[in-house]
C-alpha positions as semicolon CSV with decimal commas, in nm:
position;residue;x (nm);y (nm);z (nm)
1;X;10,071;6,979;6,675
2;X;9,991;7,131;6,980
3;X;10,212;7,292;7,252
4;X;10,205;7,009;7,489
5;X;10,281;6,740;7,203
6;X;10,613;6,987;7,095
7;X;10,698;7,004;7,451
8;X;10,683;6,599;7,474
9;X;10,944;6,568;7,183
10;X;11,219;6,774;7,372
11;X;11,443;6,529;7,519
12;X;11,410;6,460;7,907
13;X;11,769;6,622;7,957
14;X;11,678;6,985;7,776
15;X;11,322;6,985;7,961
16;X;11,508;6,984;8,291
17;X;11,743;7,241;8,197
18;X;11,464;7,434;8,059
19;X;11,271;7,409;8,381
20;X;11,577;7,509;8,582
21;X;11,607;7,831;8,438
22;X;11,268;7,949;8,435
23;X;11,286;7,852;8,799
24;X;11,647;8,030;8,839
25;X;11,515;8,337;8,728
26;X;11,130;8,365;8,903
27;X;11,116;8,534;9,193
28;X;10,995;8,349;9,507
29;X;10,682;8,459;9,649
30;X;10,759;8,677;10,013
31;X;10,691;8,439;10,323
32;X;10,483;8,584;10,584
33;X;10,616;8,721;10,889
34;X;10,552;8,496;11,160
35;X;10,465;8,771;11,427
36;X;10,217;8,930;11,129
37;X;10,050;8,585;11,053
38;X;9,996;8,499;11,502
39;X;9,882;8,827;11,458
40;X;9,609;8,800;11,251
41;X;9,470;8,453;11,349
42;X;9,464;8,611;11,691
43;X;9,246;8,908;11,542
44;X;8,950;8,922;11,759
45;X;8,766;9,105;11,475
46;X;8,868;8,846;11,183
47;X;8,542;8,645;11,094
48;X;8,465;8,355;10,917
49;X;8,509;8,354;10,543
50;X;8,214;8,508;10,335
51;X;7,965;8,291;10,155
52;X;7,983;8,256;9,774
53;X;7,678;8,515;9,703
54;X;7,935;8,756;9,921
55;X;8,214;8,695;9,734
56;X;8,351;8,933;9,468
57;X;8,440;8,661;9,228
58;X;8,486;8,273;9,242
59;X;8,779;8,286;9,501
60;X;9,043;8,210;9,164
61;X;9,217;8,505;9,168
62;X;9,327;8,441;9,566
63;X;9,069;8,706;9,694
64;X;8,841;8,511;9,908
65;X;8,692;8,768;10,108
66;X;8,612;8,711;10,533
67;X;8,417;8,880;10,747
68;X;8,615;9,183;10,966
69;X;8,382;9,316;11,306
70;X;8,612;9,658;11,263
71;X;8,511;9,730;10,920
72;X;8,816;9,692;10,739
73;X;8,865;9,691;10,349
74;X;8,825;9,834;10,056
75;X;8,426;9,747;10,130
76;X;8,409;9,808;10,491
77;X;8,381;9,474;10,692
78;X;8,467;9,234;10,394
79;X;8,879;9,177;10,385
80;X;9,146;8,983;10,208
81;X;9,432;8,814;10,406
82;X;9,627;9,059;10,249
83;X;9,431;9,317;10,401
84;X;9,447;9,145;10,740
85;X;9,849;9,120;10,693
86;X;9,842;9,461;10,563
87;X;9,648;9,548;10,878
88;X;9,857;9,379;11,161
89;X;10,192;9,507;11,017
């Protein structure tokens, strides 16, 4: 029996109340400051994201790299939105 097929015999009722206390207790992600985020789609040096052969992995991990004119990140002129954000804070 596999996970999923266990998870299907829990009644409806307990699944929900499972559910609600995994989601009780996660922490919600940060939003983005407003001012940061104008910020940075106003940066004159933000570029277009990188191609695939540019890339340091497939983009899965939430690291899709773009282009930066004033050489920003960890290898100059490739960044993260994080390191935009990071940047314009």
């Amino acid at each position: 029996m596999t996970a999923l097929d266990a998870w299907r015999l829990v009644p409806h009722e307990e699944q929900l109340a499972r559910m609600a206390a995994v989601l009780a207790t996660t922490e919600a992600t940060p939003s983005i400051d407003p001012a940061v985020r104008d910020r940075v789609n106003a940066c004159a040096d933000r570029g277009s994201v990188l191609p695939i052969s540019m890339q340091d992995d497939c983009g899965c991990v939430g690291r899709e790299l773009s282009e930066c004119r004033a050489s920003q990140g960890k290898t100059p002129g490739r960044v993260t939105l994080r390191d935009c954000l990071e940047c314009k804070a």
